[in-house]
C-alpha positions in Angstrom: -16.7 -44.4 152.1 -14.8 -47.2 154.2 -11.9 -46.4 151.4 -12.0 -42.5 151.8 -11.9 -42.8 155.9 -8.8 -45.4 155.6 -7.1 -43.1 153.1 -7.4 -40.3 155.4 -6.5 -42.2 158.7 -3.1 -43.7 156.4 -2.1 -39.6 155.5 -2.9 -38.6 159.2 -0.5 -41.8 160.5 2.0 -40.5 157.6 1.8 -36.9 158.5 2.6 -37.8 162.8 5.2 -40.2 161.8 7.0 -37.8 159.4 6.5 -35.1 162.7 8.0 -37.5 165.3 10.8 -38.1 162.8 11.3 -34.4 162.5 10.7 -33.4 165.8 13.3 -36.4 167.0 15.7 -35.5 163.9 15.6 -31.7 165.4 16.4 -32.9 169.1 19.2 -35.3 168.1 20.6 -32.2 165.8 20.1 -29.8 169.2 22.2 -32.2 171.3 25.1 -33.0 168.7 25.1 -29.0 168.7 24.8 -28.9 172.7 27.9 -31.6 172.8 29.6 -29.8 169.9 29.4 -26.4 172.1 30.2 -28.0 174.8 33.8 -29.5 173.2 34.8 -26.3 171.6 33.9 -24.5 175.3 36.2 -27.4 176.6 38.6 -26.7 174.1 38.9 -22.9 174.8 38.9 -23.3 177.9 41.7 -25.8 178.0 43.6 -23.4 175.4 43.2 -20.4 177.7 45.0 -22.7 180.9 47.2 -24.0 178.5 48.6 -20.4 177.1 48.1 -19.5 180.8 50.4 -22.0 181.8 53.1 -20.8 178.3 53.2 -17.1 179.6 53.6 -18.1 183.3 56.7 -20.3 182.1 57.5 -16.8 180.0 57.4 -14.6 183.0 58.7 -16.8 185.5 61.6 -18.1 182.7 60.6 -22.1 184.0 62.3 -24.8 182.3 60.3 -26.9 179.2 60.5 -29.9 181.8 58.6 -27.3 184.6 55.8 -26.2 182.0 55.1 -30.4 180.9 55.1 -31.4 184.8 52.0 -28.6 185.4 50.8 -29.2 181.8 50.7 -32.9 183.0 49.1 -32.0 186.0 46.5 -30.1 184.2 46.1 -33.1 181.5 45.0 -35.4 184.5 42.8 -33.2 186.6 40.6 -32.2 183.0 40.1 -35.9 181.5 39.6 -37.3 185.4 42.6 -39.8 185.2 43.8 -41.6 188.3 46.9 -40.7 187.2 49.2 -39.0 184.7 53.4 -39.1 183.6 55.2 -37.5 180.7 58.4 -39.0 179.3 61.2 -36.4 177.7 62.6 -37.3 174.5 66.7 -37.5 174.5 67.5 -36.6 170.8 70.5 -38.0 171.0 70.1 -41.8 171.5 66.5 -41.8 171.1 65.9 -42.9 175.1 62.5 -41.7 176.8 63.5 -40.4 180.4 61.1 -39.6 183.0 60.2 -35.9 183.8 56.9 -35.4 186.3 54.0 -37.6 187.5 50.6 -36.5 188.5 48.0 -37.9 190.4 48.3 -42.0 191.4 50.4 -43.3 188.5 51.9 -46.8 188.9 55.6 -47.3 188.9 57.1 -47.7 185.3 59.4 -50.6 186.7 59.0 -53.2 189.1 59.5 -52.0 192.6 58.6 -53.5 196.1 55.1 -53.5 197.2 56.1 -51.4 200.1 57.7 -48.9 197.6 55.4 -49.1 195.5 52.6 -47.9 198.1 54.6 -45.0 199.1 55.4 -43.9 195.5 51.5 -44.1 194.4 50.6 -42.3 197.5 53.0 -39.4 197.2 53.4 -38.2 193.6 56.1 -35.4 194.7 58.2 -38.5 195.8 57.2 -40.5 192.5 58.4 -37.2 190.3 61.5 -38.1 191.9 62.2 -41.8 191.6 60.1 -41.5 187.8 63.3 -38.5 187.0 65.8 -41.5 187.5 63.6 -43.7 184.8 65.2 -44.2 181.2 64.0 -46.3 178.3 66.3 -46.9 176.0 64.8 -46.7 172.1 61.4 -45.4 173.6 61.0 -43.3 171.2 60.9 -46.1 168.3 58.7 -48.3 170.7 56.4 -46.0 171.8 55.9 -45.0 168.0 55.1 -48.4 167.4 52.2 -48.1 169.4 50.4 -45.1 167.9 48.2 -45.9 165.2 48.9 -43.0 162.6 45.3 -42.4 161.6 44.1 -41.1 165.5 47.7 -39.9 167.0 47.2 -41.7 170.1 47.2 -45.4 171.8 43.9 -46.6 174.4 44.9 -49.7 175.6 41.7 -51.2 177.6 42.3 -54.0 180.3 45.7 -54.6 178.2 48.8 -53.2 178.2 52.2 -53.0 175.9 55.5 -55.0 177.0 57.1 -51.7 177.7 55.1 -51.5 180.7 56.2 -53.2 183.9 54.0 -56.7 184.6 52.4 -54.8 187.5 51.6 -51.7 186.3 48.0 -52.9 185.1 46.6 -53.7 188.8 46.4 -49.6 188.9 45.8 -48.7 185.2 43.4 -50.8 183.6 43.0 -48.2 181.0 46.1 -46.5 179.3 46.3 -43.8 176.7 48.9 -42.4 175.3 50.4 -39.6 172.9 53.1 -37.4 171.9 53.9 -34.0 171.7 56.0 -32.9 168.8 57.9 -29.2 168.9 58.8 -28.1 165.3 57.3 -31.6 164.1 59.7 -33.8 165.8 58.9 -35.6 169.0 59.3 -33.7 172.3 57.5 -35.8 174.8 55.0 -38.3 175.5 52.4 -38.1 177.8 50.5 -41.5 179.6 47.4 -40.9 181.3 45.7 -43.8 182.9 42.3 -45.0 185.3 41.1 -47.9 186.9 37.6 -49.7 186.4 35.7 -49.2 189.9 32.0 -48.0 189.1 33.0 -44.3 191.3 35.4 -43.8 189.1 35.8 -41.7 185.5 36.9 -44.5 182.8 38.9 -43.2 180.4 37.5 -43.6 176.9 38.8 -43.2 173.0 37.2 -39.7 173.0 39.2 -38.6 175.4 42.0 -39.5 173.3 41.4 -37.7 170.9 40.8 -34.8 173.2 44.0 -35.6 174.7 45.8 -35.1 171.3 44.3 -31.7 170.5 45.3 -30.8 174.3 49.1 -31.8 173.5 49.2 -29.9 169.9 48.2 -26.5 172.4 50.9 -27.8 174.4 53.0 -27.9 171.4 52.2 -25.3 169.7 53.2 -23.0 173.7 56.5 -25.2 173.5 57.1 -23.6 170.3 56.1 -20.1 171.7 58.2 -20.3 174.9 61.2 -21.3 173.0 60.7 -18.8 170.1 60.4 -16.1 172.7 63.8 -17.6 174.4 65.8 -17.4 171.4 64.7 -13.9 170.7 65.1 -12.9 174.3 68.7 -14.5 174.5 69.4 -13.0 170.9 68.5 -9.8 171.8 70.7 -10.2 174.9 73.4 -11.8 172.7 73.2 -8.7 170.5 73.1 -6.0 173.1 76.2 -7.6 174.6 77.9 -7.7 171.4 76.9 -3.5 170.6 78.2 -2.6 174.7 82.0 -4.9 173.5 81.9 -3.2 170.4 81.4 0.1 172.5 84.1 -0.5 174.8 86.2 -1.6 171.7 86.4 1.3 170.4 86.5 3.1 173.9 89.4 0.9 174.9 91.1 2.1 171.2 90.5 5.7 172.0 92.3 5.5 175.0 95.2 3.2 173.6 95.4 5.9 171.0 95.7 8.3 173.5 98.3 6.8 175.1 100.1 6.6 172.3 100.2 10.0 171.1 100.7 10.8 174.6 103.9 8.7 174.6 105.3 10.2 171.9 104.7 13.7 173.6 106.4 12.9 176.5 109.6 11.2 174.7 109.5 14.8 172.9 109.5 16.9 175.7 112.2 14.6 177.3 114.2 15.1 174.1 113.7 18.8 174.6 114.2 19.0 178.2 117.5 17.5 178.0 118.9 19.6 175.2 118.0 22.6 177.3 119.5 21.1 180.4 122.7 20.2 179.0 126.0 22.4 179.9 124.9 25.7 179.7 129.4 27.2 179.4 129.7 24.9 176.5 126.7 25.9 173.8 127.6 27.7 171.2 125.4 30.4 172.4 127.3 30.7 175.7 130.9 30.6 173.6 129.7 33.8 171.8 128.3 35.5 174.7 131.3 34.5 177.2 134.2 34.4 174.9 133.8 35.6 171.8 132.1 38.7 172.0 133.9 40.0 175.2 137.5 39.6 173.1 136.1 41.5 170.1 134.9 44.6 172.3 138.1 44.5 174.3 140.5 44.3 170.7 137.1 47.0 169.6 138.6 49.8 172.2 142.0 49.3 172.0 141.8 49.8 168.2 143.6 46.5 167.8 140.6 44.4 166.0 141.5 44.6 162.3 144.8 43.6 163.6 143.7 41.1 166.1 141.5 38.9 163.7 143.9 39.4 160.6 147.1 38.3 162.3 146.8 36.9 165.7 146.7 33.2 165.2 143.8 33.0 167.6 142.3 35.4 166.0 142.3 34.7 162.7 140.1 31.9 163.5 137.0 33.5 165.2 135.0 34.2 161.9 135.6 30.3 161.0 134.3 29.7 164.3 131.6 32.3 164.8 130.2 30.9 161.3 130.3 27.1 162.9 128.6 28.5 166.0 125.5 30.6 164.4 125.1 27.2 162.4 125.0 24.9 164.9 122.4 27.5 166.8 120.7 27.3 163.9 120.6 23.5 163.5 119.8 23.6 167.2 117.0 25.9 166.5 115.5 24.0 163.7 115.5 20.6 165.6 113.7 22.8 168.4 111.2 24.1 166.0 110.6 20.3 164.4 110.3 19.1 168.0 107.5 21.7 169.3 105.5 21.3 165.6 105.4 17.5 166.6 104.7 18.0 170.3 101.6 20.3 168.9 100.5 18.3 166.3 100.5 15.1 169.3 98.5 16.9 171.6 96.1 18.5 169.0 95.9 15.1 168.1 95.0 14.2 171.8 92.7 16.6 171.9 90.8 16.0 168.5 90.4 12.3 169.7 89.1 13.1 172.9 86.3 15.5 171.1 85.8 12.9 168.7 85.2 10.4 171.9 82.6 12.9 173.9 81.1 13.2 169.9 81.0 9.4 169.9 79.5 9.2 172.9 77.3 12.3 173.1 75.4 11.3 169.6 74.7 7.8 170.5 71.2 6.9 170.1 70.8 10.3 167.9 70.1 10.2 164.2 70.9 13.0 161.6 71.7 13.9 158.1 75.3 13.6 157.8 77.9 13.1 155.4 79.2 9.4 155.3 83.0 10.4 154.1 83.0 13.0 157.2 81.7 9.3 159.2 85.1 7.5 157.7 87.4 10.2 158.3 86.6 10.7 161.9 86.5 7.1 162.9 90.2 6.7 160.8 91.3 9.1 162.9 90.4 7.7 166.3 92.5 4.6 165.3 95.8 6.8 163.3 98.3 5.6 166.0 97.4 2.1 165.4 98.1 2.3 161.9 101.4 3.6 162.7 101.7 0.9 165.1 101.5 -1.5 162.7 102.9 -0.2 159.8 99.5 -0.3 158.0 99.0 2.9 155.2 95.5 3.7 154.8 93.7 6.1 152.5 90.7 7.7 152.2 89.3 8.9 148.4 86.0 10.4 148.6 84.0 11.5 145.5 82.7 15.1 145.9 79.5 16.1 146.6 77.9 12.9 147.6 74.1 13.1 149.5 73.8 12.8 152.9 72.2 9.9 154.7 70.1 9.6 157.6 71.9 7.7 160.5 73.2 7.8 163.8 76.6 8.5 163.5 78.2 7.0 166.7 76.7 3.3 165.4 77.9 3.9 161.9 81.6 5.1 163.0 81.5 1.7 165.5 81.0 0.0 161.8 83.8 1.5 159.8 86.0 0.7 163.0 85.4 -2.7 163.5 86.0 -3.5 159.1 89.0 -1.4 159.8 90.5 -3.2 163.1 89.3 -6.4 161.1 91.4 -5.6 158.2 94.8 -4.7 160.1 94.1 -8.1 162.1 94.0 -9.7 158.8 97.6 -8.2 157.5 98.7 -8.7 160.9 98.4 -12.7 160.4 99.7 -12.7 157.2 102.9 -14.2 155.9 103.9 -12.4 153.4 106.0 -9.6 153.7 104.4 -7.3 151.0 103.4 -3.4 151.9 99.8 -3.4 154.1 97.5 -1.3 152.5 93.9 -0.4 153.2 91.7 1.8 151.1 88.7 3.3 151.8 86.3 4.2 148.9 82.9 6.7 149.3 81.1 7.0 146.3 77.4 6.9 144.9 76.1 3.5 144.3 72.2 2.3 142.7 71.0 -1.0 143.0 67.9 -2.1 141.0 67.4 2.1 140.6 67.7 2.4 144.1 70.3 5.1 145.4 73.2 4.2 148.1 76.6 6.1 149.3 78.9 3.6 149.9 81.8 2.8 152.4 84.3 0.3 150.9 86.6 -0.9 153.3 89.6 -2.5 151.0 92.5 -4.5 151.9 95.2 -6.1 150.3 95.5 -9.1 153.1 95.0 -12.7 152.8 91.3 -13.1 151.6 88.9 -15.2 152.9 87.3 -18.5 151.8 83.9 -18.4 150.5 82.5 -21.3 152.2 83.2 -18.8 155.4 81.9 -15.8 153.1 78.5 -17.3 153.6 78.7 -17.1 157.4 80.3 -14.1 158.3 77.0 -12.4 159.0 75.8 -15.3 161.3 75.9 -14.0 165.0 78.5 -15.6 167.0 80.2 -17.5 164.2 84.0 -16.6 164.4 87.4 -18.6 163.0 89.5 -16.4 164.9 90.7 -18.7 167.5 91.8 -21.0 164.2 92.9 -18.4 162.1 93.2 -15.2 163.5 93.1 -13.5 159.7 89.0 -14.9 159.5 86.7 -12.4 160.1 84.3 -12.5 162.6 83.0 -11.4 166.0 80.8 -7.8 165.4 80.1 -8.6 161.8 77.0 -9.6 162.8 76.5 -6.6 164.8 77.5 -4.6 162.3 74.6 -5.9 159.6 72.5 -5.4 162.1 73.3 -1.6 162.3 73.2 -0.8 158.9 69.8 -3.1 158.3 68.3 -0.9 160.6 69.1 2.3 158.2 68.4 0.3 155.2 71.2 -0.1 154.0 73.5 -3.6 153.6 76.8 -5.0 153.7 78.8 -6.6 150.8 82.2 -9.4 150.8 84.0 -9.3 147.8 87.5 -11.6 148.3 89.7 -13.0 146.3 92.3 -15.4 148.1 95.8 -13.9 148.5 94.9 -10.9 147.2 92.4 -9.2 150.0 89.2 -8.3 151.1 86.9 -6.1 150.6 83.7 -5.2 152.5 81.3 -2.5 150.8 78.6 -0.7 153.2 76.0 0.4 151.3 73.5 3.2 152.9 70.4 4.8 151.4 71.0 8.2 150.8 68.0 10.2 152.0 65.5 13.0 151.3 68.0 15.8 152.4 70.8 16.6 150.0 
């Protein structure tokens, strides 16, 4: 009986033990979870201040060393430092140099007492004397310090040898950790506390909270700059379209002049031919002399006579014949001279509807016919040719598809291969006949169909280590060598990506260039 009771009394002891355990097991589960909840609340809400802080530096276009001095800020007030300071790597030589302090950060070198009073009571004055610190190698040195398995130092009542003997009298505790952009270092922040029993010490946990804070940091440093580089590309590239524009606008109009030269020196050629002394043209010879004799010999019945015998004359058929050709050479000349004045100022007027065409369809897209593209955007720049002795050609297969694009961009395309092609003879040497060819013919590429624009020339070629940067926004080698290709190539990829289409170099050196637009031809035939 005695047996039985103890057994039961041992499985009712077993049974509450096993209960507390449980019960206890659940509550220590419940607070991990609590703690747990409470980090990743911490955590989002130190990633929503953060990415606050990124698009304030977006919209108000701050520098990186603005966003790290509030970031820093923001660093101290959420682990309850006394103080706070982030260092700026200097890629160059490696040197750590001071950007912002927060909060009552000792000085990083050995000042004064005085000084250093004023600077720990006045952070706005300390930003200013901590700007003017350098350490030379810090990045190596403060590497050193960072054990690679937590990503941060916690020095406790001690401190490194890169800190100032002083320093520890305010920061008895010191953590540290970097913040790496693009995986290199960018900055290192140092956040520090004293010891007094009012006051939050810091601990190793907040180190490692201090490390996920710096890769948000990071990871908005990365943002900012990524939206910088698009914003100043896109600027970069808009800049580059409105030169291009005003390229070819500042061609038009140097066309224009040109053909309007040649009309003027025309009608000066003509004006003075009429102007000339009206008793001694041929014309007026006949009407004043010639005629008057022959009606005069006419009445007194003495003409047959008169032009037979007379010595004078006898010579008035040879000169009447001399006359009537001269009039007629005079009248061919004439007729030469008003065919070209015509054909200059049709040609004036074509390239001034071309221009309010070029202007007019920018921005609109339609199915056109790319040879039609070529030909009009030759013919802006035919005076220049001339100018410089350049022939060019156009041979277009018939009945190619249309493509879809807007035509003013394309023509700005075709003008600048063209202007870049007559630069490249230009520069050249050799004295050999400057030719340029352009080519429109169907094209497929891995059974996909193209018309395509090549843009020949038999100029100087072009290396192909430069080949492989042509395309790369603002690179240019004209200042070296005028004949390399180079500003508006880069615009002009971008153009026909947009339709897409691409752009290929074929060069052989000393021979000449060609570049080969290739455009999708589209659902419309």
């Amino acid at each position: 009986m005695m047996t039985s009771t103890f057994m039961l009394v041992f499985i009712i002891a077993v049974l509450c033990g096993v209960i507390l355990y449980m019960h206890n097991s659940v509550i220590i589960v419940n607070r991990k979870m609590q703690q747990q909840m409470k980090e990743v609340m911490r955590e989002r809400e130190a990633t929503t201040a953060i990415l606050g802080l990124a698009q304030e530096a977006i919209g108000t276009d701050i520098s990186d060393e603005s966003f790290l001095s509030i970031f820093i800020e923001y660093a101290q007030r959420t682990l309850h430092g006394r103080g706070a300071a982030v260092m700026t790597v200097h890629e160059e030589d490696g040197s750590l140099k001071g950007c912002a302090v927060a909060g009552i950060f000792p000085p990083m070198r050995n000042v004064p007492n005085q000084v250093e009073q004023q600077l720990l009571a006045h952070s706005g004055k300390h930003t200013e004397f901590f700007k003017e610190i350098k350490i030379y190698g810090g990045v190596d040195l403060f590497n050193a310090l960072i054990p690679p398995d937590k990503g941060f130092a916690y020095f406790n009542k001690t401190q490194p040898d890169i800190f100032p003997k002083n320093f520890g009298r305010n920061a008895a505790i010191i953590l540290m950790a970097p913040i790496k952009v693009k995986g290199k270092t960018f900055a290192y922040n140092i956040i520090v506390s004293g010891e007094e029993f009012d006051e939050h010490n810091i601990s190793e946990e907040d180190g490692r909270y201090l490390v996920r804070l710096n890769e948000i940091a990071s990871l908005s440093l990365e943002g900012i700059t990524v939206y910088r580089e698009r914003r100043d590309y896109e600027k970069q590239v808009q800049t580059a379209k409105e030169e291009g524009m005003l390229q070819v606008s500042a061609g038009i109009i140097h066309n224009i002049g040109n053909a309007v030269t040649v009309a003027k020196l025309t009608v000066l050629e003509m004006k003075e031919k009429c102007l000339e002394n009206i008793e001694e043209t041929p014309e007026a010879l006949i009407a004043n002399m010639i005629v008057p004799t022959i009606e005069e010999k006419l009445k007194e019945g003495k003409l047959q006579e008169f032009l037979s015998t007379d010595n004078i004359g006898k010579q008035y058929v040879g000169m009447m014949k001399e006359l009537l050709s001269n009039i007629l050479r005079r009248s061919s000349d004439m007729v030469l001279h008003i065919k070209s004045l015509s054909d200059k100022l049709y040609h004036i007027s074509e390239i001034i509807e071309l221009q309010q065409r070029f202007v007019g369809e920018l921005g609109t897209e339609n199915m056109i016919s790319l040879t039609q593209v070529v030909e009009s955007s030759v013919k802006i720049f035919d005076e220049t040719f001339n100018k410089y002795n350049v022939n060019i050609g156009i041979h277009a297969k018939e009945g190619l598809p249309k493509v879809l694009i807007d035509t003013s961009m394309i023509s700005q395309v075709f003008i600048n291969l063209v202007k870049n092609a007559v630069e490249a003879m230009e520069a050249q040497t050799s004295d050999r006949e400057k030719n340029i060819n352009i080519y429109v013919y169907p094209e497929t590429i891995d059974g996909k169909k193209y018309v395509a624009g090549k843009v020949q020339d038999n100029g100087p070629g072009i290396d192909k280590n430069v080949i492989e940067r042509l395309f790369q926004f603002g690179f240019s080698t004209k200042e070296k060598k005028r004949h390399s290709r180079g500003y508006g190539l880069s615009s002009c990829m971008e153009t026909v990506k947009k339709y897409g289409g691409m752009i290929k170099v074929e060069s052989v050196k000393g021979e000449g260039s060609s570049f080969i637009v290739l455009l999708p031809v589209g659902d419309v035939g």
